[in-house]
C-alpha positions in Angstrom: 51.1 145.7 178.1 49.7 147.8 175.0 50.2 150.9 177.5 53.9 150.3 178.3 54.4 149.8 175.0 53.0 152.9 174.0 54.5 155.2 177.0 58.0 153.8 175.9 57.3 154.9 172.5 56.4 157.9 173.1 59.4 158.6 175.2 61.8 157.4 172.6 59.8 159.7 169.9 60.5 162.7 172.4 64.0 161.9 172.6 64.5 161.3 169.4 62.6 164.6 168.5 65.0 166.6 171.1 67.9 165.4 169.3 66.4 165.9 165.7 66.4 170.1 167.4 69.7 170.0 168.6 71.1 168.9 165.5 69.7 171.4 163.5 70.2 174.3 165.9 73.9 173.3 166.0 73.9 173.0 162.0 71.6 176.8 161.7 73.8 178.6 164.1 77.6 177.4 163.9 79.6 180.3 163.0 82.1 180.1 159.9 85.7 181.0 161.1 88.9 179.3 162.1 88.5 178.6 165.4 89.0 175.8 167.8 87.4 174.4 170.9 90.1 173.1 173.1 89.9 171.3 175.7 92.7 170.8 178.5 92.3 167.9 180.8 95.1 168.1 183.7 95.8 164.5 184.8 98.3 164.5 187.8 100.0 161.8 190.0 98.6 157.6 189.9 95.1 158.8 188.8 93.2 155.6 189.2 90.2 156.6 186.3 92.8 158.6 183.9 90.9 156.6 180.8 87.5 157.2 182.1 88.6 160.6 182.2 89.4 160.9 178.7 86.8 159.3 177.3 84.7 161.0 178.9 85.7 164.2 177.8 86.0 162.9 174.3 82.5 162.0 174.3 81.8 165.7 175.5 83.5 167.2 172.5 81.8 165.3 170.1 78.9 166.0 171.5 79.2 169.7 171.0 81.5 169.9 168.0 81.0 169.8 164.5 84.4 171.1 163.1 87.2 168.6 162.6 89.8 170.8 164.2 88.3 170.7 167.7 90.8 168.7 170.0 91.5 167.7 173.9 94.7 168.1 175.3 95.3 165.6 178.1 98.1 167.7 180.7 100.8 165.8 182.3 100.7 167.6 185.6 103.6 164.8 186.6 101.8 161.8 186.1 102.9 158.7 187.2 104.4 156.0 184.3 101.3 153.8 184.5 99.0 156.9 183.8 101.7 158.1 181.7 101.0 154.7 180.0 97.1 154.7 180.0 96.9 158.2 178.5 99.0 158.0 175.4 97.1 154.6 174.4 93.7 156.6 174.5 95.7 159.1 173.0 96.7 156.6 170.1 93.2 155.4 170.0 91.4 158.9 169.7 92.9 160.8 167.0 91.9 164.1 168.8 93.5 163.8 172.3 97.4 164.8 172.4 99.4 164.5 175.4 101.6 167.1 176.4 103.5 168.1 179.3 103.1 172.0 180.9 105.8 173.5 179.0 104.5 171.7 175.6 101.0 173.7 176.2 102.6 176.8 177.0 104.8 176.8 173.5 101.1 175.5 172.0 99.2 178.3 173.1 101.8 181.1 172.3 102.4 179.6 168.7 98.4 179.6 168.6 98.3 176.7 166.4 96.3 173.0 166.1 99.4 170.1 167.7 100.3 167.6 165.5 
């Protein structure tokens, strides 16, 4: 028993020292400027695990983002109006996620500015 419990905390004090790295290598080497990470997740038809989709993806950009301004966009490649439905609630619930249809993104990207 006093060996499990000492092989468990030694993994957990690896983890935790791995993360403890990754934070500071993030904080030492991000780069002062304006821009964005943006993230477009194309979402098409009755797609069964549209919100595990999202979330998914919003986990990723937190994961690697430390500016505020960094946001998905979830693409109505034409979705079906349950999806439709599904994806502007996570939408709602994560601040960071817009939902736009292809022409929407196309005026985003030649504007070149954050959506509302």
């Amino acid at each position: 028993m006093n060996y499990l419990s000492a092989v468990l905390l030694v993994v957990l004090a690896v983890i935790g020292v791995m993360s403890l790295i990754r934070d500071l290598s993030l904080y030492l080497f991000r780069y002062k400027s304006n821009n964005q990470i943006m993230l477009i997740t194309p979402i098409e038809g009755k797609c069964k695990n549209a919100e595990m989709i999202l979330r998914s993806t919003a986990t990723k950009i937190r994961w690697v983002s430390l500016r505020k301004n960094d946001y998905i966009i979830c693409l109505d490649c034409d979705m079906d109006s349950e999806t439709r439905q599904i994806c502007e609630k996570i939408c709602t619930e994560y601040g960071f996620i817009k939902l736009m249809n292809k022409q929407e993104l196309i005026n985003q990207l030649s504007d070149n500015k954050t959506p509302d």
